[in-house]
Structures are given as C-alpha cells and as structure tokens.
ZAPA-114348 format. One record per atom (N, C-alpha, C): x, y, z; residue number from 1; atom name; residue in three letters. Coordinates in pm, 1 decimal, padded with zeros to 6 digits. Last residue first. Layout:
% ZAPA-114348
+----------+----------+----------+-----+------+-----+
|     east |    north |       up |   n | atom | res |
+----------+----------+----------+-----+------+-----+
|        X |        Y |        Z | NUM |   CA | ALA |
...
+----------+----------+----------+-----+------+-----+
This chain:
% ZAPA-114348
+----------+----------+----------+-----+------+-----+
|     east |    north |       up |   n | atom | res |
+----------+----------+----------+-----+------+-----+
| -22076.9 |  02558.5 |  09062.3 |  79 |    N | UNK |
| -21969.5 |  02665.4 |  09058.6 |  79 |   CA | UNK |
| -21884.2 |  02602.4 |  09191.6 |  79 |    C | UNK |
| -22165.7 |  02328.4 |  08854.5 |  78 |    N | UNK |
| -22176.4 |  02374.5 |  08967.3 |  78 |   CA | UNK |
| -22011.3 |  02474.5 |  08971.2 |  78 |    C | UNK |
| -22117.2 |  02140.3 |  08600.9 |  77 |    N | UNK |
| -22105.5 |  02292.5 |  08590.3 |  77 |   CA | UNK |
| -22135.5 |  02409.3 |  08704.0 |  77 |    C | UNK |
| -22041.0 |  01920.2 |  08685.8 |  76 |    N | UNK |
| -21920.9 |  01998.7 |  08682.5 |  76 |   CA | UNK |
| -21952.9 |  02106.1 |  08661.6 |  76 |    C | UNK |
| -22237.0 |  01771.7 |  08770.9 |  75 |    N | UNK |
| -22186.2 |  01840.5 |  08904.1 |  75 |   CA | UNK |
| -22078.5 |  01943.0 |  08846.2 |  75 |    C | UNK |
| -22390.5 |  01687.5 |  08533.3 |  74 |    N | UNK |
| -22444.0 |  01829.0 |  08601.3 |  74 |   CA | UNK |
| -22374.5 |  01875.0 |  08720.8 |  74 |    C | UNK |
| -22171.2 |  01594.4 |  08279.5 |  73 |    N | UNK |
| -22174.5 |  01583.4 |  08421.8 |  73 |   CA | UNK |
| -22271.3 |  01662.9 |  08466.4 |  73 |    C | UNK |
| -22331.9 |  01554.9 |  07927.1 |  72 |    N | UNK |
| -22226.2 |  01609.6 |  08023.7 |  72 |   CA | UNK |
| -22268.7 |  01555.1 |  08201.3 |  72 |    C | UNK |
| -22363.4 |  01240.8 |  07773.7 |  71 |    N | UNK |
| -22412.5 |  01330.9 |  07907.4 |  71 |   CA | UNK |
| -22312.9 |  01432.3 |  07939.5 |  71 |    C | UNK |
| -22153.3 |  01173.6 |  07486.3 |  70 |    N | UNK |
| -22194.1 |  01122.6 |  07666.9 |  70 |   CA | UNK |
| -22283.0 |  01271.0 |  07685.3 |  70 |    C | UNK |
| -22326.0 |  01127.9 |  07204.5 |  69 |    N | UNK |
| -22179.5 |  01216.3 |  07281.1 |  69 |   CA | UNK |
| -22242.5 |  01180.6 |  07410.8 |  69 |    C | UNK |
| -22424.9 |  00838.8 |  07062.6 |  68 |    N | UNK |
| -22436.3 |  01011.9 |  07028.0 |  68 |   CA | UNK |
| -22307.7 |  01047.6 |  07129.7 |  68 |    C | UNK |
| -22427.8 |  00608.3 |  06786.6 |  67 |    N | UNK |
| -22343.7 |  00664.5 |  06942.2 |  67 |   CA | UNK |
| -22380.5 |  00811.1 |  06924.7 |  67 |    C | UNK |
| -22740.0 |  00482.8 |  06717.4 |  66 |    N | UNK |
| -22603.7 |  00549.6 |  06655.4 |  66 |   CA | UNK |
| -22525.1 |  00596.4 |  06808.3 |  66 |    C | UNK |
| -22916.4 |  00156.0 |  06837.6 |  65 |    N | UNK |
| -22872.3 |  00300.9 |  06743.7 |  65 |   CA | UNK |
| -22755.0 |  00324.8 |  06730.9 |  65 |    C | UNK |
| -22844.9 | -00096.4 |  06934.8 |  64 |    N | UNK |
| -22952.7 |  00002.1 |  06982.7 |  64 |   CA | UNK |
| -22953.0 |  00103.8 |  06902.5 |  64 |    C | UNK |
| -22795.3 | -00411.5 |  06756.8 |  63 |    N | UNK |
| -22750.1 | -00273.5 |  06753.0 |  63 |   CA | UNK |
| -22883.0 | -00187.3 |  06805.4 |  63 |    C | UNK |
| -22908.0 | -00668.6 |  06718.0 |  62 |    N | UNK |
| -22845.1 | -00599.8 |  06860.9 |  62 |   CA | UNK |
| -22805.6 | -00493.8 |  06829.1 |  62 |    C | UNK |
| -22948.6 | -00680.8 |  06444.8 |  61 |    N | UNK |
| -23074.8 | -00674.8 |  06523.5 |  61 |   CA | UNK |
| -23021.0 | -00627.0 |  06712.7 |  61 |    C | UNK |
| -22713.1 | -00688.6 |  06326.0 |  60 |    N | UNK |
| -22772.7 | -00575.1 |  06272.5 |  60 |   CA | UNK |
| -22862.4 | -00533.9 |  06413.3 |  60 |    C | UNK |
| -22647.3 | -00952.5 |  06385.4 |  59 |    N | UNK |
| -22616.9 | -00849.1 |  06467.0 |  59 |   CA | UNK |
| -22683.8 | -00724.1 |  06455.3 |  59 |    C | UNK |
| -22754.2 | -01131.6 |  06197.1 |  58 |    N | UNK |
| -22832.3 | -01160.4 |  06338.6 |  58 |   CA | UNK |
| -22751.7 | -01015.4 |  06443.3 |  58 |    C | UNK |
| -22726.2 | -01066.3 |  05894.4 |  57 |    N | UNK |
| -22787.4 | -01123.9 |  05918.6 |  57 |   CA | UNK |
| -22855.9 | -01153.9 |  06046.7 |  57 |    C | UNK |
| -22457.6 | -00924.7 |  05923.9 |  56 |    N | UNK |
| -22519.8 | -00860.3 |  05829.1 |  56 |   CA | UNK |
| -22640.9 | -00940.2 |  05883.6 |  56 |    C | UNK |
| -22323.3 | -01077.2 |  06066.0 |  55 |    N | UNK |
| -22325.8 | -00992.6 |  06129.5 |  55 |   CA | UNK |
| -22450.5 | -00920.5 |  06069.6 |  55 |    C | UNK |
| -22272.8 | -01258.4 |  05856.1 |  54 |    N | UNK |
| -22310.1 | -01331.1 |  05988.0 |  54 |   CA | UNK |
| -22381.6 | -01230.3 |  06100.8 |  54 |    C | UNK |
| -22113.7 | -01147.6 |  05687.5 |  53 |    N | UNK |
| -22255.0 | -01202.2 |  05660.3 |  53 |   CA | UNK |
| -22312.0 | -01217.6 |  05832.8 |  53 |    C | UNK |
| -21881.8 | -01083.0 |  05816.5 |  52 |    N | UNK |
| -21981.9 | -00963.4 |  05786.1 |  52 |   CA | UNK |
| -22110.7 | -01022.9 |  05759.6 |  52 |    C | UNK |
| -21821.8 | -01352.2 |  05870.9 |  51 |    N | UNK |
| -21820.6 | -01252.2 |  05979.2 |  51 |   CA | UNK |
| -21917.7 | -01141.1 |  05937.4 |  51 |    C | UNK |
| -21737.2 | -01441.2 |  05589.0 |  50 |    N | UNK |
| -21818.6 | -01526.9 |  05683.1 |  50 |   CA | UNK |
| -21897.3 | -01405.4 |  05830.9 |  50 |    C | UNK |
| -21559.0 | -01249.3 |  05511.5 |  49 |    N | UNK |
| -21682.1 | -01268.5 |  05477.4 |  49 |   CA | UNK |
| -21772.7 | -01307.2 |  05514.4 |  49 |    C | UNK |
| -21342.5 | -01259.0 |  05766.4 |  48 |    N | UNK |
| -21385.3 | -01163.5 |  05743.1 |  48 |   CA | UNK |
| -21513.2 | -01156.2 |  05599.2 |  48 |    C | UNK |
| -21298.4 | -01328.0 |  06082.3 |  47 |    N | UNK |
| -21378.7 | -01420.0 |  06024.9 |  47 |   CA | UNK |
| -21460.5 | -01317.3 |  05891.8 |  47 |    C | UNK |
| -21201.1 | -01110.4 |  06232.1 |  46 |    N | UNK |
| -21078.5 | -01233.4 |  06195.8 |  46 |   CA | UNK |
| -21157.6 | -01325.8 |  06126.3 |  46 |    C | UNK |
| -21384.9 | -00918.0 |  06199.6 |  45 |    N | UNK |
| -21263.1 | -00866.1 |  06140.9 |  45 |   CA | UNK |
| -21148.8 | -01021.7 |  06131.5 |  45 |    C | UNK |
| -21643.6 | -01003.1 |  06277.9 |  44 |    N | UNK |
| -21604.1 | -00944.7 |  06123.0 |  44 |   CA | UNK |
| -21500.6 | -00945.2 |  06133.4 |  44 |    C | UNK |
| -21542.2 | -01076.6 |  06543.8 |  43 |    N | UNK |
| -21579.0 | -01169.4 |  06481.0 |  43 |   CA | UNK |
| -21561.4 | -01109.7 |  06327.9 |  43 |    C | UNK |
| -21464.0 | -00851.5 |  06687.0 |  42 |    N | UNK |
| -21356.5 | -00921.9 |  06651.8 |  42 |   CA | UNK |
| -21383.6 | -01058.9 |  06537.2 |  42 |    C | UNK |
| -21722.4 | -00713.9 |  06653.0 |  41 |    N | UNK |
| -21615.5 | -00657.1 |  06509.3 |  41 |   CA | UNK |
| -21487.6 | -00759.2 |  06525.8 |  41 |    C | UNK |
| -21896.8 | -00877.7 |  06827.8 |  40 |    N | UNK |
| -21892.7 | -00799.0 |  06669.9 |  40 |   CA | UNK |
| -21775.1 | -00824.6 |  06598.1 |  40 |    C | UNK |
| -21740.4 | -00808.3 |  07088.9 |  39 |    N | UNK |
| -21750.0 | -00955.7 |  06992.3 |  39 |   CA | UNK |
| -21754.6 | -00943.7 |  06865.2 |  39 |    C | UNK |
| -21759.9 | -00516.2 |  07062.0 |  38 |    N | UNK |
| -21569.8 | -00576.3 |  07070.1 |  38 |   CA | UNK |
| -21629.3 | -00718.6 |  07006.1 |  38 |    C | UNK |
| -21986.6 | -00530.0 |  07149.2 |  37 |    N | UNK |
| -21966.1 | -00446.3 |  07030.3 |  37 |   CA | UNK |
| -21818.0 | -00504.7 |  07017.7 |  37 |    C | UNK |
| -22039.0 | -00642.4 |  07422.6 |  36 |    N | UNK |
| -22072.3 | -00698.7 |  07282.7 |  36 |   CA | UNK |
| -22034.1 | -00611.2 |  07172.3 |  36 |    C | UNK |
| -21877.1 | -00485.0 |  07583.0 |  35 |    N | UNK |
| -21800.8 | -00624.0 |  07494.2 |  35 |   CA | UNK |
| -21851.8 | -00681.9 |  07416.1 |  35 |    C | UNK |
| -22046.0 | -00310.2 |  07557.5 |  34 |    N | UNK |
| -21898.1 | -00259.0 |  07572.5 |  34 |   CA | UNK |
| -21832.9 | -00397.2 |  07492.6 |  34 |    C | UNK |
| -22362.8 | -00338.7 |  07567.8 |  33 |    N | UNK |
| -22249.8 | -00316.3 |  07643.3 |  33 |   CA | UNK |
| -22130.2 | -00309.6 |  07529.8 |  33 |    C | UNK |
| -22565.4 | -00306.2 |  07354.6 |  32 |    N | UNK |
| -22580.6 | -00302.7 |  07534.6 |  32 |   CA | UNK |
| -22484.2 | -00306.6 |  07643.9 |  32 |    C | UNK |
| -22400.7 | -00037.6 |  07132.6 |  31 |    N | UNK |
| -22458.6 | -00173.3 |  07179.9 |  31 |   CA | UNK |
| -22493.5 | -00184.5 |  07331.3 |  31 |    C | UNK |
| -22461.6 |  00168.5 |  06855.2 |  30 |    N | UNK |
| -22464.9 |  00188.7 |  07034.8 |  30 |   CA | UNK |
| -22532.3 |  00041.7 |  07042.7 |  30 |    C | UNK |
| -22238.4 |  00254.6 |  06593.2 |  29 |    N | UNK |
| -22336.1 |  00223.8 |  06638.6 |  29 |   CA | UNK |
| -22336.2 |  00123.9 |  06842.5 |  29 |    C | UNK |
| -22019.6 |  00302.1 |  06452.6 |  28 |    N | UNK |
| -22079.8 |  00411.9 |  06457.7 |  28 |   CA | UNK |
| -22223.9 |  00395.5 |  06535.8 |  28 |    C | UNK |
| -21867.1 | -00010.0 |  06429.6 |  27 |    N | UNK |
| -21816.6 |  00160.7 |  06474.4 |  27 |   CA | UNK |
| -21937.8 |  00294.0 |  06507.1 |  27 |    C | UNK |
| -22092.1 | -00186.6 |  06280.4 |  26 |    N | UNK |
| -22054.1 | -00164.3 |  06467.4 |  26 |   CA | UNK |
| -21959.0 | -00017.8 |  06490.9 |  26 |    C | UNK |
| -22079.8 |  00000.5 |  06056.9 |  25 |    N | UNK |
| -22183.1 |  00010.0 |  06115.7 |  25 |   CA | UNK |
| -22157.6 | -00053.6 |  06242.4 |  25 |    C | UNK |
| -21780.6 | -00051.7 |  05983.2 |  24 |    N | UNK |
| -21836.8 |  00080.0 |  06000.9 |  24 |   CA | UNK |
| -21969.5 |  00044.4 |  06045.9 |  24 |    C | UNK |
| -21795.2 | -00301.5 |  05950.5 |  23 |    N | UNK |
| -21696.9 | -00284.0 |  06069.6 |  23 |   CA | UNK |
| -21767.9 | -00129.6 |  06092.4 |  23 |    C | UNK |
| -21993.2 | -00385.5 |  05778.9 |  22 |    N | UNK |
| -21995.2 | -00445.8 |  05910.4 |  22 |   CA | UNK |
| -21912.7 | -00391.8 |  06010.1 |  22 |    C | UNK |
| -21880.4 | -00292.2 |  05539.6 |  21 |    N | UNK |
| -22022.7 | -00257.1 |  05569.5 |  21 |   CA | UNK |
| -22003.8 | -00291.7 |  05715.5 |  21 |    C | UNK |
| -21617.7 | -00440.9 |  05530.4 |  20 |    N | UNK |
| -21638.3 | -00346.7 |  05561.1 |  20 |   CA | UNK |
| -21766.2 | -00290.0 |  05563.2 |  20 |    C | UNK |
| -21818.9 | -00713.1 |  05499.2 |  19 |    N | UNK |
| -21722.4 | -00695.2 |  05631.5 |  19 |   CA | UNK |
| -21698.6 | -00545.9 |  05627.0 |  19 |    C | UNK |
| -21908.2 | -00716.9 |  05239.9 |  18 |    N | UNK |
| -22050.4 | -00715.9 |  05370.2 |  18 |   CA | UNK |
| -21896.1 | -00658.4 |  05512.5 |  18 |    C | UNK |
| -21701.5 | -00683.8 |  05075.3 |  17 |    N | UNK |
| -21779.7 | -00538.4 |  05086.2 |  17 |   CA | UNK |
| -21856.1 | -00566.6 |  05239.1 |  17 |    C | UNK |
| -21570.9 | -00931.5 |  05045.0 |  16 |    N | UNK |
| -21531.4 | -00820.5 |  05146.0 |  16 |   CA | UNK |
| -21631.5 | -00702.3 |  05147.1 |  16 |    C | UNK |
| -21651.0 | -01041.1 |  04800.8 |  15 |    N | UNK |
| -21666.3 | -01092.3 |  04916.0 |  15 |   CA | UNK |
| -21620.1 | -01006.9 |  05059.7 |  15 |    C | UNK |
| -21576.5 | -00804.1 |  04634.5 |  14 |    N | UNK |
| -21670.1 | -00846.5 |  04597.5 |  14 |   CA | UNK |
| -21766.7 | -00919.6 |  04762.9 |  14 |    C | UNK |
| -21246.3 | -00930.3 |  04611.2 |  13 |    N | UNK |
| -21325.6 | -00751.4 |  04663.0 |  13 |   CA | UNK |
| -21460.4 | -00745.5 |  04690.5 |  13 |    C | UNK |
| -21267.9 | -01154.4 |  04537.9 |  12 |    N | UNK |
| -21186.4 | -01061.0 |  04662.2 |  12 |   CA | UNK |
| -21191.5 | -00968.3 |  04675.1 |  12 |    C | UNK |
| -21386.5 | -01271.1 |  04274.9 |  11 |    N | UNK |
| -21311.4 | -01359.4 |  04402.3 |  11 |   CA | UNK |
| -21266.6 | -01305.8 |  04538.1 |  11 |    C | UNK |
| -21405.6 | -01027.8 |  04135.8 |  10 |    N | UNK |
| -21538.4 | -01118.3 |  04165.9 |  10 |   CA | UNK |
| -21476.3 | -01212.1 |  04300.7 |  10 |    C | UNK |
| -21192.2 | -00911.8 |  04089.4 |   9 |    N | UNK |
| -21263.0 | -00861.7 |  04159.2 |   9 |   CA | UNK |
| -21381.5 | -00950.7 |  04204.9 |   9 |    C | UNK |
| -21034.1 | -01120.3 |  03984.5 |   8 |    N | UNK |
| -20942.2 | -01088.1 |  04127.8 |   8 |   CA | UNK |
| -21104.7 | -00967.1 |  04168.9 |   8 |    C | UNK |
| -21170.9 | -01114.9 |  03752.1 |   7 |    N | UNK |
| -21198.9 | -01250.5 |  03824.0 |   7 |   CA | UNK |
| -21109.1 | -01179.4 |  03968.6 |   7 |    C | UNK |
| -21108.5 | -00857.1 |  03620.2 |   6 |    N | UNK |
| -21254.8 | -00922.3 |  03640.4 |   6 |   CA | UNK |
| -21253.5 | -01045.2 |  03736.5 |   6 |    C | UNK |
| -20886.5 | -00905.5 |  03564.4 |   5 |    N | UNK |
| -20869.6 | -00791.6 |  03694.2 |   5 |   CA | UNK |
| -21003.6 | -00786.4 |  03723.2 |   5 |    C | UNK |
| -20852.6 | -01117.0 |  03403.3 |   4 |    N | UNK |
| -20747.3 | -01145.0 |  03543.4 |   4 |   CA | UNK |
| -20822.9 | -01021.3 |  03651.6 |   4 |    C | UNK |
| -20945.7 | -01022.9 |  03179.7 |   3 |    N | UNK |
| -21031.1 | -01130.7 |  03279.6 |   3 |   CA | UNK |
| -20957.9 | -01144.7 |  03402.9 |   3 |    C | UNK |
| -20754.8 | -00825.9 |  03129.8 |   2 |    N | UNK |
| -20862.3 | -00788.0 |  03137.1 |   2 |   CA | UNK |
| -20971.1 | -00899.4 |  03228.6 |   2 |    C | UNK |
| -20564.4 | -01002.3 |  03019.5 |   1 |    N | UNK |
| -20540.5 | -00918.8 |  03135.7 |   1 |   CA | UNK |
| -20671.8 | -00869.8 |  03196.8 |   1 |    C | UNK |
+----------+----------+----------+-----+------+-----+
C-alpha cells in the first residue's frame, strides 16, 4: 500500500506542482496586455505539466511585476 501512495505521488502530484506555481504567479502578476496573461494560464491550465514548464521557462520573462490597484480617477475627486 505504501508503494501505491509513493508511486501515485511521484506520477501526479509531483508533475503538477510547476502548473500550480504557474497559475498563481500569472494571477498575481502584471502583463502587457490583457490577452497575453489569458494565453498564459489557458496554456498552463489545458496543457497542464507541459504548460507550467513551458511557462516556468519563457513566460516568467513577460511578466512586468505584481498587479497593484488601478489609479484612482483625479476627475472623481473634483467637487
């Protein structure tokens, strides 16, 4: 039993860590647009070891930083 819950981790949990690494760092992070961050994660998420490596390796480098909070407006605080 014991090799069964050693080999289901080496075969499938193991190969998934880079994809969730990959979905939280496009989540929390500022791309040049809008649809490259949607390519990203549709690529980790339907191509999902292959995808995080892939991401882990040439996307890392398109990520501008972290998302901070929009600008407020300066017209809305006009009276």
């Amino acid at each position: 039993m014991t090799d069964r819950i050693i080999i289901f981790i080496i075969l499938l949990v193991i190969p998934m860590i880079p994809t969730f690494w990959a979905i939280t760092h496009i989540s929390k992070g500022a791309f040049a647009t809008t649809g490259q961050r949607y390519r990203w994660l549709a690529l980790v998420v339907f191509l999902p070891p292959i995808g995080g490596l892939i991401y882990l390796f040439f996307g890392r480098k398109k990520r501008l930083g972290l998302l901070t909070e929009a600008p407020e407006d300066p017209q809305e605080e006009a009276p």
